[in-house]
C-alpha positions in Angstrom: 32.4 34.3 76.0 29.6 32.5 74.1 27.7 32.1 76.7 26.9 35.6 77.7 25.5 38.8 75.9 25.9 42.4 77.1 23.4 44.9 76.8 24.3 48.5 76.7 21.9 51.5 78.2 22.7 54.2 75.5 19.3 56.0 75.2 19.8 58.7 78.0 19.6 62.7 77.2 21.5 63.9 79.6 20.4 66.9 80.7 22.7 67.5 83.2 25.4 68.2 79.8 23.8 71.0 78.5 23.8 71.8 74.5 26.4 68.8 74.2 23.6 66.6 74.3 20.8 68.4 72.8 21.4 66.8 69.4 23.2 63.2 70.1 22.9 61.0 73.4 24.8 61.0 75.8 27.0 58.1 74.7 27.9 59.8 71.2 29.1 62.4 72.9 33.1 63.0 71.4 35.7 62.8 73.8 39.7 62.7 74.6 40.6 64.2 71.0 39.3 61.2 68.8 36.9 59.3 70.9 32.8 58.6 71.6 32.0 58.1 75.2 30.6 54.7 73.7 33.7 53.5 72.5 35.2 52.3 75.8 32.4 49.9 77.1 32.1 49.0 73.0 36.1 48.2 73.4 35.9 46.5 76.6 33.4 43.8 75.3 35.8 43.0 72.7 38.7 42.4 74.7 36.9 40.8 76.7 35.6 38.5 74.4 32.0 39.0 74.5 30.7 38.3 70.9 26.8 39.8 71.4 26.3 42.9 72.6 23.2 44.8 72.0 22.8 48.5 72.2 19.3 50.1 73.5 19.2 53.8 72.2 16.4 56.4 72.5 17.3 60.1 72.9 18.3 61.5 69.2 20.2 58.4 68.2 21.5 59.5 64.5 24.5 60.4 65.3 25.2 56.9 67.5 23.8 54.8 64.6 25.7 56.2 62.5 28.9 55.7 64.8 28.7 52.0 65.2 28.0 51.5 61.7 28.1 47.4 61.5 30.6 47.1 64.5 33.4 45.9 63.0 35.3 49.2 64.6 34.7 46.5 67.7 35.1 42.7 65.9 31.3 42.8 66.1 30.7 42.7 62.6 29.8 38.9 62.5 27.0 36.5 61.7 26.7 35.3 64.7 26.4 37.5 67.5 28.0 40.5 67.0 25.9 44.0 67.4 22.6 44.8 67.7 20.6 48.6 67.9 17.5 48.2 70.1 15.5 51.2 70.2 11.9 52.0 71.3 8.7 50.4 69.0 5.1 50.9 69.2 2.9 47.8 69.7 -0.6 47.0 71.8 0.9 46.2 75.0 3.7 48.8 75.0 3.3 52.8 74.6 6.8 53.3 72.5 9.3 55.2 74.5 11.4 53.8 77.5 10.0 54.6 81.0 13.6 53.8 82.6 16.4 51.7 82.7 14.1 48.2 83.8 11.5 49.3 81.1 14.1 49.5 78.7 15.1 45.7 78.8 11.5 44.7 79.6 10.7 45.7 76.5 13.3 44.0 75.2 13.2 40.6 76.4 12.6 38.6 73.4 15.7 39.9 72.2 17.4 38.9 75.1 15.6 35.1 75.3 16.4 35.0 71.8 20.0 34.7 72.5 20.0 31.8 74.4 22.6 33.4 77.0 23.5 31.9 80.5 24.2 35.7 81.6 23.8 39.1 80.4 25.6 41.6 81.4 24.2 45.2 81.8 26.7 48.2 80.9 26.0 52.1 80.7 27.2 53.9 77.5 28.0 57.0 79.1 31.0 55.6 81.5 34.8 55.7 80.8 36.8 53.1 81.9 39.3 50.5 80.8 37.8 46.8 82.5 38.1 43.2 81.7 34.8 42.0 82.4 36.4 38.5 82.5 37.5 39.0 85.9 33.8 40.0 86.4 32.3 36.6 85.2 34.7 34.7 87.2 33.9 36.4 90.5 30.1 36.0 89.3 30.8 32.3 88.8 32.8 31.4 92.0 29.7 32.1 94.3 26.9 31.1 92.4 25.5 34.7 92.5 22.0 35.2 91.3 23.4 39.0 90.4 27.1 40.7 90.7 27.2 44.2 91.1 30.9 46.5 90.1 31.5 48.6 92.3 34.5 51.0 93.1 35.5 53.1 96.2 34.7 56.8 95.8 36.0 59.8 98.0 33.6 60.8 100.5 32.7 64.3 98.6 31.9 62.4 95.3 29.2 59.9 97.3 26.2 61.8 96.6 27.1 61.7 93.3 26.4 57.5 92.8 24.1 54.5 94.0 26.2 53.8 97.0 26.9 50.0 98.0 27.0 48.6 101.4 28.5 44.9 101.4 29.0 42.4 104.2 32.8 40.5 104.7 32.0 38.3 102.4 30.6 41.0 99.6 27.5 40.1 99.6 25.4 43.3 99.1 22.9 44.7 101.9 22.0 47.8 100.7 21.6 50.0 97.8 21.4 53.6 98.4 20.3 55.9 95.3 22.5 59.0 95.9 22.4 59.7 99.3 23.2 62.9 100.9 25.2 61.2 103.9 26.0 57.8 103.8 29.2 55.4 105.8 29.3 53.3 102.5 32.4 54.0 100.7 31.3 51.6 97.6 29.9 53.1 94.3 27.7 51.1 92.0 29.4 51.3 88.7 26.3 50.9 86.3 27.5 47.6 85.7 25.0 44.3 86.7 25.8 40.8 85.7 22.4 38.7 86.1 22.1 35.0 85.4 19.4 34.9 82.7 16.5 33.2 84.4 16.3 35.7 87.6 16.7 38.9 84.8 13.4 37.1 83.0 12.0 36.7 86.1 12.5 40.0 87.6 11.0 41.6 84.0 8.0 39.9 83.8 6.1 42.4 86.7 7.7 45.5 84.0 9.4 47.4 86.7 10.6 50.7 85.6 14.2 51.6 87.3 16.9 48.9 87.6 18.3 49.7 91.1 14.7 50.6 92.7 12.7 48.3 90.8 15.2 44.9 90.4 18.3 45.3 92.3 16.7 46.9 96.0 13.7 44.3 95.7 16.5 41.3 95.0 18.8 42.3 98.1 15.4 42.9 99.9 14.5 39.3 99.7 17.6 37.7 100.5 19.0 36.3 96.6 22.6 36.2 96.2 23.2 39.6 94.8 27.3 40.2 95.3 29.6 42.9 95.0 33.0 43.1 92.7 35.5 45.8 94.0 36.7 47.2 90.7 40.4 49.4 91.4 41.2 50.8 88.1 40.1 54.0 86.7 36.4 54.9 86.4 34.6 58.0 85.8 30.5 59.1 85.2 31.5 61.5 82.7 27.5 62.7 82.5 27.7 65.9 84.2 29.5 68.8 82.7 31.9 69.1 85.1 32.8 65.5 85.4 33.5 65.4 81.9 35.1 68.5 81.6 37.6 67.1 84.7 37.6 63.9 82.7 39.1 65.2 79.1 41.7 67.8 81.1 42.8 64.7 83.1 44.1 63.3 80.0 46.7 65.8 79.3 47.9 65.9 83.3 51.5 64.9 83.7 50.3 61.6 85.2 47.0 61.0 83.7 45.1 58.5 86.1 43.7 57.4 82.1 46.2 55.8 79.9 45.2 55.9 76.1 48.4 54.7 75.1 47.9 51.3 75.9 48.8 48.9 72.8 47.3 45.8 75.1 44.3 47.7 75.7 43.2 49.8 73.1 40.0 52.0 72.6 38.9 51.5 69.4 37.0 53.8 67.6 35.8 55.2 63.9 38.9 56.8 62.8 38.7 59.4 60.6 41.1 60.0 57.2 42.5 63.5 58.1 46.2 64.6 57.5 48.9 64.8 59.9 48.9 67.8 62.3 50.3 70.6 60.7 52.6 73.3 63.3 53.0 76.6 61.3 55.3 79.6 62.2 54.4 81.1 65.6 53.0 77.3 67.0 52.7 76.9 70.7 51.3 74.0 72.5 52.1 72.8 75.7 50.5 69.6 77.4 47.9 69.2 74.5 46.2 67.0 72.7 46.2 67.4 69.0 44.3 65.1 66.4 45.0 64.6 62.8 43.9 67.2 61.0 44.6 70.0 62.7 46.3 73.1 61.7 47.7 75.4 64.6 49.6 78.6 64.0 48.4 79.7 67.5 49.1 78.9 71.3 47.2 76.0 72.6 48.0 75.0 76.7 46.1 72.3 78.3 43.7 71.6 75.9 42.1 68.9 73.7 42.1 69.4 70.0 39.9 67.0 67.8 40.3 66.2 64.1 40.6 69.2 61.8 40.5 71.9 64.6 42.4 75.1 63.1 44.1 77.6 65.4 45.3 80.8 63.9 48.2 82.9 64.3 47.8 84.9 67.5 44.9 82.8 68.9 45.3 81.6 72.1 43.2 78.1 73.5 43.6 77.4 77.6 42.1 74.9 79.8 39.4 73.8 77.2 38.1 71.2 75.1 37.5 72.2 70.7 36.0 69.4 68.8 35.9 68.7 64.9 36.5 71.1 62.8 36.0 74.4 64.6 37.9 77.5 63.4 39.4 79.8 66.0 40.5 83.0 63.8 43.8 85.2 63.9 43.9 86.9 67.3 40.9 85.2 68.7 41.1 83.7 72.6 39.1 80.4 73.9 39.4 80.0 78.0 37.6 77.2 79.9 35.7 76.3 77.5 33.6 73.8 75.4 33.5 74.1 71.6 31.1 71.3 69.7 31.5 71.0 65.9 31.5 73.6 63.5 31.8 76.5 65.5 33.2 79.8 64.5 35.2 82.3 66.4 36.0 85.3 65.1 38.9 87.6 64.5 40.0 88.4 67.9 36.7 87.7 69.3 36.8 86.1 73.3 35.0 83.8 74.6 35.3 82.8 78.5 35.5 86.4 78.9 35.4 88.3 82.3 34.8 86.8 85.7 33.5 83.9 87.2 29.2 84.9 87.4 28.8 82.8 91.0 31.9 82.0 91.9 31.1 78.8 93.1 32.9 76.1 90.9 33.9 74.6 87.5 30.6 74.3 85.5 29.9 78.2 86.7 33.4 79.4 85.1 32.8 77.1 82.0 31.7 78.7 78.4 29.7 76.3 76.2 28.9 76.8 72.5 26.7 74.4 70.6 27.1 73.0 67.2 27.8 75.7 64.5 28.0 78.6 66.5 29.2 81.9 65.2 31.0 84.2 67.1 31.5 87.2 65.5 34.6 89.2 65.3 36.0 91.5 68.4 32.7 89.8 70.1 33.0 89.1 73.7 31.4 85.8 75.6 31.4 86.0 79.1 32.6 83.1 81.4 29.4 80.5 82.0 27.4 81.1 78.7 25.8 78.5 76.8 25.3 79.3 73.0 22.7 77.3 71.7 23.1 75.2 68.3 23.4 77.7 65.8 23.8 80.9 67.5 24.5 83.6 65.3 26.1 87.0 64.9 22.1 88.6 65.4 22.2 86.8 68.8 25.0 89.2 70.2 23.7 92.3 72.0 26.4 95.1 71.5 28.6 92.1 70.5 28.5 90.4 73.1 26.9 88.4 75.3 27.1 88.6 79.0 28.5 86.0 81.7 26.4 82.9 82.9 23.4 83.6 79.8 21.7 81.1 77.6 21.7 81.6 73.8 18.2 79.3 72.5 19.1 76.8 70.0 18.5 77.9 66.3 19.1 74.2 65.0 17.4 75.3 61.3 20.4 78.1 61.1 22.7 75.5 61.6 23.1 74.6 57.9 23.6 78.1 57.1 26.6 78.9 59.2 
């Protein structure tokens, strides 16, 4: 679609995801075995045809520079249009760093004048979801909306959760709540606005700060054609520990409600040159998923495996989610938990050990370990501890450390482990 850019809101730090996010944004964030959160709205816009799409960043952005690369992962390697990195400047009308999601495009609108585009359409990077946007610009289209919303239906439990929607019979939108505590709306916004050009340069010259409260609630307020678009297919805010958690262990469900085996709609990514997955003597894995690269001698049961994971003989990994190129040793045992990169656990060390500290839910029960953790051997990690980047053998108290505690970050031990 030449005549329509998308811009994608990747700068967030995510808070709400613990040590995951303390080194990368949210966006970069691996996920499903092989994936960056990124990668799905980055592979939508191609099969969808949209040939610019610029990518706002902010919160530690290495990592998703270095991901995207050129953009030819996505067919957006090209001279004309293709990708674009827009993160935060200095100059004498603006301080620098992003105030919100508005400020972020306000201070970006020669960008998005420069491309000459009819529409733009605003994404989140931290969303996964398979959509044709096409069916989005046609709905756009057919009533001569100023601004169309996506929107899905959410189960009452999960509204408080989301920017909640109320629409009229025609689906015209006459209210926006921002994550109310009770609400009859049944409509989720889905992060995803597609604004004719001239009312988004309009609406940024006053430099609001926040998109819904500052654009969209002021729009609806005043009466412009701002519509909804009832999306059905599968969408998930993976941005709080739990929700992503849910959203990785739904993959290897005997009906996943995500299919990434879909040769018409495939999520592209960087992939990695690793070897097949090696199964040595004493292997067990049941309802897994296993990149390249790994190695397993162990038992592995509803879990996700990313590239180069090894799992020794008479370790055991349950219900949890081990990214690149962690080592679980010979006798070791992983339970509910989240492994970043590099981590180390020990000969027959636990970690997710003991009970559940509150008892009151999934992110309580689950054990987190930061990038290049070390868990020493025979140590013992209670369920609902976070260990920092870098955590090290001196962090352990009597080898261990107890249920629901934070381990600092050591980031300048990280090199060392």
């Amino acid at each position: 679609m030449r005549h329509a850019m998308a811009l994608v809101l990747s700068g967030g730090s995510g808070d709400r995801l613990s040590v995951l996010s303390a080194e990368r944004a949210v966006s970069a964030i691996p996920f499903g075995g092989k994936y960056r959160i990124v990668d799905f709205v980055l592979s939508n816009c191609c099969h969808s045809e949209i040939e610019r799409v610029s990518v706002l960043t902010q919160h530690a952005p290495t990592s998703l520079h270095d991901h995207l690369g050129s953009g030819r992962l996505w067919d957006l390697d090209r001279r004309g249009g293709g990708v674009e990195i827009l993160q935060p400047f200095l100059t004498r009308e603006h301080a620098g760093w992003y105030r919100g999601t508005a400020d972020a495009l306000a201070q970006n609108t020669d960008a998005i004048m420069a491309s000459h585009a009819a529409q733009v359409l605003v994404l989140s990077g931290d969303h996964v979801y398979k959509m044709d946007y096409r069916d989005l610009f046609r709905a756009h289209e057919a009533r001569a909306a100023a601004v169309t919303l996506a929107v899905t239906a959410v189960p009452p439990g999960e509204r408080q959760r989301f920017g909640m929607v109320t629409v009229d019979r025609a689906g015209r939108v006459r209210q926006l709540e921002e994550k109310p505590k009770t609400t009859s709306a049944r409509l989720a916004s889905m992060g995803i606005y597609l604004f004719e050009s001239e009312v988004l340069a309009e609406c940024l010259r006053g430099h609001p700060v926040d998109l819904v409260l500052d654009v969209l609630r002021p729009l609806v307020e005043e009466g412009e054609r701002v519509f909804a678009h009832e999306f059905e297919g599968y969408w998930d805010d993976v941005g709080t520990l739990e929700s992503y958690y849910r959203a990785n262990l739904d993959l290897v469900a005997p009906e996943p409600r995500l299919h990434l085996h879909d040769a018409r709609w495939p999520i592209l990514t960087r992939d990695e040159e690793r070897p097949p997955v090696l199964m040595l003597t004493g292997a067990e894995v049941e309802d897994s998923l296993v990149a390249n690269g790994c190695r397993v001698a162990g038992r592995v049961c509803r879990s996700i495996l990313f590239p180069g994971v090894e799992v020794e003989a008479e370790a055991t990994v349950v219900d949890s989610v081990v990214m690149q190129d962690t080592r679980i040793l010979r006798g070791a045992r992983v339970e509910r938990a989240i492994l970043d990169k590099f981590v180390r656990v020990g000969r027959e060390a636990v970690v997710g050990s003991g009970a559940d500290p509150r008892g009151d839910g999934v992110v309580a029960s689950l054990t987190l370990a930061g990038k290049y953790a070390f868990v020493p051997e025979r140590a013992r990690v209670g369920r609902g501890a976070v260990l920092g980047v870098g955590t090290g053998p001196e962090d352990f108290v009597e080898n261990q450390i107890r249920a629901g505690a934070r381990v600092a970050d050591h980031p300048a031990h990280a090199d060392l482990r």
